[in-house]
N, C-alpha and C positions, 0 to 999 in steps of 0.2 A: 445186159443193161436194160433193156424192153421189157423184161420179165420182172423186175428189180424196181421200174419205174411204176409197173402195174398193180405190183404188190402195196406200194407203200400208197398209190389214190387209191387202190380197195381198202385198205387201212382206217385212212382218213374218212372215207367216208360212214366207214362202217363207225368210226367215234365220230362222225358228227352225227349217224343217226341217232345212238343210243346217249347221246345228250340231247337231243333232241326229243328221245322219249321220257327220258327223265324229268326235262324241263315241262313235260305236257301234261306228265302222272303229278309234278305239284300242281300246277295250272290248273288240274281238275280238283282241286283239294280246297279251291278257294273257294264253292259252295256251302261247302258244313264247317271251313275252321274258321273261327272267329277274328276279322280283321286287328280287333284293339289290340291280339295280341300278335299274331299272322300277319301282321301287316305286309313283309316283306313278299309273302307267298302271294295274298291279294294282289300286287303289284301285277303278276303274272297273267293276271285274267285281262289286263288291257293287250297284253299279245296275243290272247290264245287262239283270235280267228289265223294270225299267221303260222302259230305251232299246229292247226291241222292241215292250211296248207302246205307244213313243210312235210307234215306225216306223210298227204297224199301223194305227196311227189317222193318220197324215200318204199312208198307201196310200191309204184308203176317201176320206179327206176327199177331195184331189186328183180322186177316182175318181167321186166322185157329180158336182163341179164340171165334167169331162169335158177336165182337166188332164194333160199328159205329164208334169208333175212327178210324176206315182203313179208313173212306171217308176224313179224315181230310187230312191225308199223298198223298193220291188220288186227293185232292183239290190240295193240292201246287204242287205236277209233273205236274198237266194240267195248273195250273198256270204257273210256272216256264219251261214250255213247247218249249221254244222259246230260253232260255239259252241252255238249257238239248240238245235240233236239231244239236247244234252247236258241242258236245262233243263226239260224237259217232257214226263210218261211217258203218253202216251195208251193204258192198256190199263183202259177201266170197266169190260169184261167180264170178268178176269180172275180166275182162281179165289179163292177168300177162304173158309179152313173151318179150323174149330181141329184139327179131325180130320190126323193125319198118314199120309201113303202110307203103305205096307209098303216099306222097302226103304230110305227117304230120311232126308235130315239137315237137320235144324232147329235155326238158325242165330241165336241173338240178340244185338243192337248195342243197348249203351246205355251212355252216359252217364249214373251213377248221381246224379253229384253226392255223393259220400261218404255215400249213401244219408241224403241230408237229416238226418244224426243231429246237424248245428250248428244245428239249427233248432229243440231245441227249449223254447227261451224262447216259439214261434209258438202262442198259441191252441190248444190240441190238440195240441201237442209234432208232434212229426215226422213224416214219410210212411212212415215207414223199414216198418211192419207194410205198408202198400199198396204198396211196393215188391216188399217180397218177396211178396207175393200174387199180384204181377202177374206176377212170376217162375215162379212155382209152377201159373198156369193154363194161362200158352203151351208149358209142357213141351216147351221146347225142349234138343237134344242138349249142342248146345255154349253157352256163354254168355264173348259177349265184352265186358267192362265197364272204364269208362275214370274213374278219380276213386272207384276202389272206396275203403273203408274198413275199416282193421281195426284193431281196440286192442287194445291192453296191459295196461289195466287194465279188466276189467271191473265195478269198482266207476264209472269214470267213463262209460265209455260200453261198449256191446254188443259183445261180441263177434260178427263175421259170418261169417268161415270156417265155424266148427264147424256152422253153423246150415242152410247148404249144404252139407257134407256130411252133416251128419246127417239135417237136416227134408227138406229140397228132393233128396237120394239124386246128390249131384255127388260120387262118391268121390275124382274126379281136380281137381287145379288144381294152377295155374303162375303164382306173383303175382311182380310185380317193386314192390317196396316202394321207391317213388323221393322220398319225402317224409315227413319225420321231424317230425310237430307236438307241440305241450306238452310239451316236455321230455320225448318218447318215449310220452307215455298213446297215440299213434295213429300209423299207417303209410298213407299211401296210395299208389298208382299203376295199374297196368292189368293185369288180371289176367284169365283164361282156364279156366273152368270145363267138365268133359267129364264123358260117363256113359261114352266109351268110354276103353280105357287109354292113357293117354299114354307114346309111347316114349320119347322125347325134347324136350327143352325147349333155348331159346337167347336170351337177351335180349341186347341193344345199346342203351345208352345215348348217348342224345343228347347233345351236349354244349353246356355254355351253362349260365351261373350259375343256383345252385339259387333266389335270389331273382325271380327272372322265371318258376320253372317250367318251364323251359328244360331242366332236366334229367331229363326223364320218359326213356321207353323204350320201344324197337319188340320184341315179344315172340313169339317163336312157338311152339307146342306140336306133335310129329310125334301124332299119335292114329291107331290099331288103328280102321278104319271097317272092320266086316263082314269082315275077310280085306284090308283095302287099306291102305295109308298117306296119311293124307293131314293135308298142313299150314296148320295152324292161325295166320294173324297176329292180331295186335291194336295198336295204335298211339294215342297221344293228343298230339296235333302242337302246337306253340307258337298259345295262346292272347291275344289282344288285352291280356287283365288287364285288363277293365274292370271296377270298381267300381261303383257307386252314385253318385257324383261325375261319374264321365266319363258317365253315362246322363244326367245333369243337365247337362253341359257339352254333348252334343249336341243336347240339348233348346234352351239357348240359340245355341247357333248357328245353331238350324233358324230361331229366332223372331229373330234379329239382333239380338242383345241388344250393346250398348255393349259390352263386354268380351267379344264373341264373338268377335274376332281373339286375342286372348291365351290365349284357353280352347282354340284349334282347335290354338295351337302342340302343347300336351300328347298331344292326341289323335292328332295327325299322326305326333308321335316315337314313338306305341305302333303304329301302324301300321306305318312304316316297322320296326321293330324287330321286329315281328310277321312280314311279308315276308320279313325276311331268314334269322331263325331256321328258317321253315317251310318254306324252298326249300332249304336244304341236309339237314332231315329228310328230306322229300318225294326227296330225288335215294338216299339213304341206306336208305328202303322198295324203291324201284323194283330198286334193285340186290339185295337182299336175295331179292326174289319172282319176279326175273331168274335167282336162282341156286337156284330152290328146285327139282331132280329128283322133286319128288311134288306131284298137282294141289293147288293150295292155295286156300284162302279169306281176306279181309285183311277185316277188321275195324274199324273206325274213328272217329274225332270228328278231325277232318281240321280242323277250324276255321277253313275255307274253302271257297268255293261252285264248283258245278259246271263252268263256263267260266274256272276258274284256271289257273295252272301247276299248281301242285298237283295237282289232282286229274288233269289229262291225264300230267303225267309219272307220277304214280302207276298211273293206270288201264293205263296201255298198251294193249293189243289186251283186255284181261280184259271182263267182262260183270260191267255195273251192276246188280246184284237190282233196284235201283225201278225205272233205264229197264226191262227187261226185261218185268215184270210189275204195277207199279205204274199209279198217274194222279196227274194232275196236277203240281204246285211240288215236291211230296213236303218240305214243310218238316220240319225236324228241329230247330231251337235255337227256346224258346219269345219271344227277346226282340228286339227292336230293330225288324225287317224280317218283316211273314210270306211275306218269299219264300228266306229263308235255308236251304238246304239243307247243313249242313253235316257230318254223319253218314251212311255210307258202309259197303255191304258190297259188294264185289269177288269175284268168281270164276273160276276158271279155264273154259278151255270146253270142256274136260271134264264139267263140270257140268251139267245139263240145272236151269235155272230152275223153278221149280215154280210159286211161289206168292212174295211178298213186301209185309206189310203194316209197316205203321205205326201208332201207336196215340199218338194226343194225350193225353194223361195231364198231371196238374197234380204229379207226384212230382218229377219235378228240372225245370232247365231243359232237358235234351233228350226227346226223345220218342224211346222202344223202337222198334226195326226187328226184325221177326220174318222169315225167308226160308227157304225147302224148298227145298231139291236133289237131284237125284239122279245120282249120280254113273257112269258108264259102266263097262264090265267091260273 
């Protein structure tokens, strides 16, 4: 009976390895296959920081047993070796000082959330003063921000431009106002703030009903660095639009609630929907940065994880500020998953990486990315 019962968990485990690699080998297919029509496979790349921890644990287990099934789990990490590079920034040593070189450009990514200013009905009204404080400490050159806000009326709510250039000393920006709320009291979209002069500006909008948000804009500003030109992107890519509801509908699906087949339809259609809008963004950035004659920097809330299409046709040959100088998951979006990296600063390699933090803040749902460079003569 002992022998009988050992057999059938060696069994089991041995199919839940080799699902497990199967599920890892598409997982890693969501780089080069095209979401609009892969959508399903794309879906996979939001699991895949857990399909290698399940790999390295189906390695070791095998490996203490004194099992050749460890080479199998061994095969797909060196296979899937090239997704995996992309998800994990091993530098603990790496410099970390608010203090800036002489010479360098300091570089910030955030997703402001319309500087929390609908929030406040919340206890203690909104972030929006700790936003901009937080702004105001990392003194950084340029600031690229996605979901900025700016009103019309400032009886109803603040005005923010004036308050960056005047308090925070950002004489230069370039907003692309891609969202028209209350009957005009407010404007938002992605906007690019600089201390050095901006020569030139260029937006392109995306296209895709203004109801989904679909129709945001990839932005770039040419800015006066010391004697050099160099271009500035910013981008806010098709979002899920998930609600409070669908955070509730994944809740019961996780838990297999009786109506968790009906609730995943909904969710699946924002995915699929989400995929397709964001792979002909994403093809629409690459060409853009493809065509840029001055070293550039791309900016971003990409609303998608490391091992996507996304972000490989995006990145091209360019240098990830976190891989480069970061550690760890480097999560960026405060919700669902903490392995969600979805905010992104790119550089040319031109650039010499310096330094590139991140900063967990409870002010929006993403978390600031701060980066130094110093850029080549």
């Amino acid at each position: 009976m002992a022998r009988f019962v050992r057999k059938v968990t060696r069994n089991i485990f041995i199919a839940a390895h080799i699902v497990t690699v199967l599920i890892f080998a598409a997982a890693c297919c969501t780089s080069f296959l095209h979401p609009s029509k892969y959508w399903f496979i794309a879906i996979l790349g939001i699991g895949f920081p857990f399909l290698v921890a399940a790999l390295v644990f189906f390695l070791f287990f095998w490996w203490f047993f004194k099992s050749k099934w460890a080479f199998l789990s061994l095969a797909a990490i060196i296979l899937g070796w090239f997704q995996i590079s992309v998800l994990f920034a091993f530098h603990p040593f790496a410099s970390k000082s608010d203090k800036k070189e002489e010479g360098s450009l300091r570089v910030m990514q955030w997703n402001i959330s319309r500087l929390d200013q609908m929030n406040k009905t919340r206890p203690g009204g909104s972030f929006r003063s700790q936003i901009l404080e937080t702004v105001r400490k990392h003194d950084a050159d340029v600031l690229c921000f996605q979901e900025f806000l700016e009103s019309n009326n400032a009886r109803e709510l603040e005005e923010n431009i004036p308050y960056f250039v005047n308090e925070l000393k950002y004489p230069y920006h370039y907003f692309a106002r891609d969202h028209r709320r209350w009957d005009g009291v407010y404007e938002h979209g992605v906007i690019i703030f600089s201390r050095f002069p901006i020569l030139d500006t260029l937006r392109l909008r995306y296209s895709g009903p203004d109801s989904l948000k679909a129709s945001e804009s990839l932005i770039h500003t040419d800015i006066d660095f010391r004697g050099q030109r160099v271009r500035i992107f910013t981008t806010h890519m098709q979002s899920l639009l998930f609600g409070g509801e669908d955070y509730y509908k994944l809740k019961s699906i996780a838990t297999a609630e009786d109506s968790a087949v009906e609730k995943s339809k909904s969710i699946i259609k924002k995915f699929r929907r989400a995929y397709g809008l964001r792979s002909s963004q994403a093809e629409l950035v690459r060409r853009e940065l493809d065509s840029s004659p001055y070293p550039e920097i791309l900016c971003g809330d990409f609303n998608d994880v490391p091992n996507s299409f996304c972000y490989f046709k995006v990145k091209g040959d360019r240098q990830d500020a976190f891989l480069r100088e970061g550690f760890g998951l480097g999560r960026s979006f405060a919700s669902l998953s903490p392995t969600l990296r979805i905010d992104y600063i790119f550089a040319d390699k031109k650039f010499e990486v310096l330094q590139c933090r991140k900063f967990k803040l409870p002010y929006s749902d993403h978390y600031p990315i701060v980066a130094d460079f110093l850029l080549s003569k």
